[in-house]
C-alpha positions in Angstrom: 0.0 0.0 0.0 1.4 3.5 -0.9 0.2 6.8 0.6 -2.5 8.4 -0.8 -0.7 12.1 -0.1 3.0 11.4 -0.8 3.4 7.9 -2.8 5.5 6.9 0.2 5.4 2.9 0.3 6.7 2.1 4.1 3.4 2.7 6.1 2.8 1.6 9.3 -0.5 -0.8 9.7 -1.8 -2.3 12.7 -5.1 -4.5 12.5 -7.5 -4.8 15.2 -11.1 -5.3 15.7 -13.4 -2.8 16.2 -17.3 -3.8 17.3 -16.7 -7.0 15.3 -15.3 -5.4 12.2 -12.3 -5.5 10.9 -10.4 -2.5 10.6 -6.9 -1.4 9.9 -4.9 1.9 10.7 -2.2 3.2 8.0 0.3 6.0 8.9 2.9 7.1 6.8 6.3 8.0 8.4 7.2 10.4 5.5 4.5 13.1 5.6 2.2 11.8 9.3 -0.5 11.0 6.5 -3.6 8.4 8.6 -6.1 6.4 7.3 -8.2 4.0 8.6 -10.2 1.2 6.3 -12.9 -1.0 7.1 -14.7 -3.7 5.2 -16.3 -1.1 3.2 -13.8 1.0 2.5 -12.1 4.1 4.1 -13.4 5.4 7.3 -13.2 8.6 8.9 -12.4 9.4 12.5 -15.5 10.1 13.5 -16.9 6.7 12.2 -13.9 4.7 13.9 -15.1 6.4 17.3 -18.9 5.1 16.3 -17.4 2.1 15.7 -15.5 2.0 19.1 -18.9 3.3 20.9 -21.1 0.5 19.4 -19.0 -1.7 21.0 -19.2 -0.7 24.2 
């Protein structure tokens, strides 16, 4: 996976469940770039936290 912002290839990815989904963190070391992706598709920070709050 390359970074969307700078084309950097070397991201750092951790993968955890979330409320039963599965849902991985990308950050690139080059520019701080952060994404997270779900099962259907990129999610923003405010839907992570939903996710994290649903599964309380």
């Amino acid at each position: 996976m390359r970074c969307s912002n700078c084309a950097h290839h070397d991201l750092v990815a951790i993968q955890l469940t979330i409320a039963s989904e599965e849902v991985a963190f990308y950050r690139c070391p080059r520019c701080d770039a952060r994404t997270w992706t779900g099962s259907t598709g990129e999610l923003t920070r405010d839907g992570v936290l939903e996710l994290v709050r649903a599964g309380r």
